[in-house]
N, C-alpha and C positions, 0 to 999 in steps of 0.2 A: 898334561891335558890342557891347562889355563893355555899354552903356550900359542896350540894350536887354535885357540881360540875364534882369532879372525881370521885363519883360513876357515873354519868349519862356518863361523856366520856369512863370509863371500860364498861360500858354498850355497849355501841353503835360504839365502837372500831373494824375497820375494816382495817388492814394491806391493804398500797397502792397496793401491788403487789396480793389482792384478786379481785380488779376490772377486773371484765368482759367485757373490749370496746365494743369487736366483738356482745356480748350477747346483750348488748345497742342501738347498731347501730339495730339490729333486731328486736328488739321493737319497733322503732320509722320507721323504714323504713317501718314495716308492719301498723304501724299507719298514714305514709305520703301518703304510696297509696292509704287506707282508706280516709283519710281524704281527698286528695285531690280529688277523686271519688265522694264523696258524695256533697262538696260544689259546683264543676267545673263539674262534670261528664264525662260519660269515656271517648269521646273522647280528652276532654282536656287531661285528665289522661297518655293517650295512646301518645299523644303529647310531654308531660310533657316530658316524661319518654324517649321517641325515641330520641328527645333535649338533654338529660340527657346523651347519649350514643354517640352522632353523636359530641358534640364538642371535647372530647378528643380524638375519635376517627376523628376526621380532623386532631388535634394539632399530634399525631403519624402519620401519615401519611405523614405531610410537614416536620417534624423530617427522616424520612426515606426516604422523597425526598432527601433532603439537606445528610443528609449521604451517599447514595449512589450517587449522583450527577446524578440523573437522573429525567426525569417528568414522563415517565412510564414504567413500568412492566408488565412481561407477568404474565399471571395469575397463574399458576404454582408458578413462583418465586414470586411475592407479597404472594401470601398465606405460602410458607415458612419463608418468610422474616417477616411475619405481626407475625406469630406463633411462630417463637425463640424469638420475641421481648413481647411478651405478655405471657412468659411460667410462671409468678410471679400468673397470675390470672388467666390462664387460661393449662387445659391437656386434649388435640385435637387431635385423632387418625380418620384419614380417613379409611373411610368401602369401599367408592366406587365412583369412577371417571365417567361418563358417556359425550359422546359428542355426541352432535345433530347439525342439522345445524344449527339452530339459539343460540345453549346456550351451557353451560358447566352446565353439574346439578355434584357439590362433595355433599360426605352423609357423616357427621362426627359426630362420639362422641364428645360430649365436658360436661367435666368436671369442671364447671367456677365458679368463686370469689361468684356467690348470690345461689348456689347451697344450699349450708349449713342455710343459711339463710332463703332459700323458703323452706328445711326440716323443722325448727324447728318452724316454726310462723307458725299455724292453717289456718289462712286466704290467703297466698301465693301457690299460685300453679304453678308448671313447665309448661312454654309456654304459660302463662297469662300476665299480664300486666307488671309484673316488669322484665319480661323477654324481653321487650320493649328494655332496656338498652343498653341490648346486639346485640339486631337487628340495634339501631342507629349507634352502634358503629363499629359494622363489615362492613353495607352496605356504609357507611359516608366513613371508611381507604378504602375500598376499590375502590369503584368508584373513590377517590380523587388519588389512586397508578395505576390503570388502564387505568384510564384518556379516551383516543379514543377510545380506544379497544375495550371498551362493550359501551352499550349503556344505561344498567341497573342492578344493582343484586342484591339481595333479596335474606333475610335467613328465612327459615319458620320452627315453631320446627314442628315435627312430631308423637316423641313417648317419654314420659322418660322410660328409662331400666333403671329400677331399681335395678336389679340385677349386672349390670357393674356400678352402681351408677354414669349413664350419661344421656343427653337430646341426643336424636337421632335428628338431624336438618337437614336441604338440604341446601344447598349456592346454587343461579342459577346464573349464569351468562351469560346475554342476551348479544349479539355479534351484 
C-alpha cells in the first residue's frame, strides 16, 4: 500500500485554491433545512431559522445604537442607516414608499447573501423557509432602532423577479 502512495495522492490531488466554500455551505444549508423539517417539523424549522436572523440582526442594531449615540430613529433614517451597513450581503433598491395611518408599507428589491444559494440547490425556494433568516433579521434591527415608534414591522416576500434577479418584499411598519 505505502508504495502506492504517490500514485493514489496524484490521483486524488486537488489544489487548495480549487475548494468551493460558498458551493459547501449550499449543500449543507439545503440539507440543514431539510433535515431539520423532517425531525422538528416546520414550525420548529420556521423558528429555527427566524432565531437564526433576529440574533445578529439585534447584535447590528445595538452596534448602531452605540455609534450613533442614540436609542431611536426615524424610520426613513434606520432604513438607510441599517442599508449602507449591510451593503456586503445585501442590494436594496426601493420601488415604493406608501403612508397610511396606521403603517408605512416600503416595497423593495432585495438582492441578498442566500439568493445565489436558494438558485442553485433544487429543494430551496424564494420566500420559503430559509428566507426566514432574513425576515428575523430585518424585523429584530428594526424594531430594536425604532424602538417607540412603531409598535410592530413585518417583511413579507411577495414575488421573485427574476428578470431583475430580485425578491420583490414589503417592510410594514405598524405606527
Amino acid at each position: 500500500m505505502d508504495s502506492n502512495k504517490n500514485e493514489i495522492n496524484e490521483r486524488i490531488s486537488n489544489p487548495i485554491e480549487n475548494i468551493n466554500s460558498v458551493k459547501g455551505f449550499e449543500v449543507i444549508t439545503e440539507s440543514l433545512v431539510y433535515k431539520v423539517y423532517d425531525v422538528f417539523g416546520r414550525n420548529s424549522l420556521l423558528s429555527i431559522l427566524y432565531q437564526t436572523g433576529a440574533f445578529p440582526g439585534n447584535l447590528v442594531a445595538e452596534r448602531i445604537k452605540k455609534e450613533y449615540n442614540k436609542e431611536e430613529f426615524e424610520i426613513v433614517e434606520a432604513l438607510i442607516i441599517l442599508m449602507d451597513e449591510l451593503k456586503e450581503f445585501y442590494s436594496i433598491q426601493i420601488r415604493d414608499i406608501e403612508q397610511f395611518h396606521d403603517k408605512y408599507r416600503v416595497i423593495i428589491e432585495n438582492h441578498c447573501f442566500l439568493r445565489k444559494p436558494i438558485k442553485n440547490r433544487e429543494k430551496l425556494k424564494f420566500g420559503k423557509a430559509l428566507c426566514r433568516v432574513n425576515k428575523g433579521y430585518f424585523e429584530t434591527a428594526f424594531k430594536k432602532l425604532l424602538g417607540n415608534k412603531i409598535s410592530k414591522v413585518e417583511i413579507n416576500f411577495l414575488e421573485n423577479d427574476a428578470e431583475k434577479d430580485v425578491c420583490v418584499e414589503e417592510i410594514n411598519f405598524y405606527l
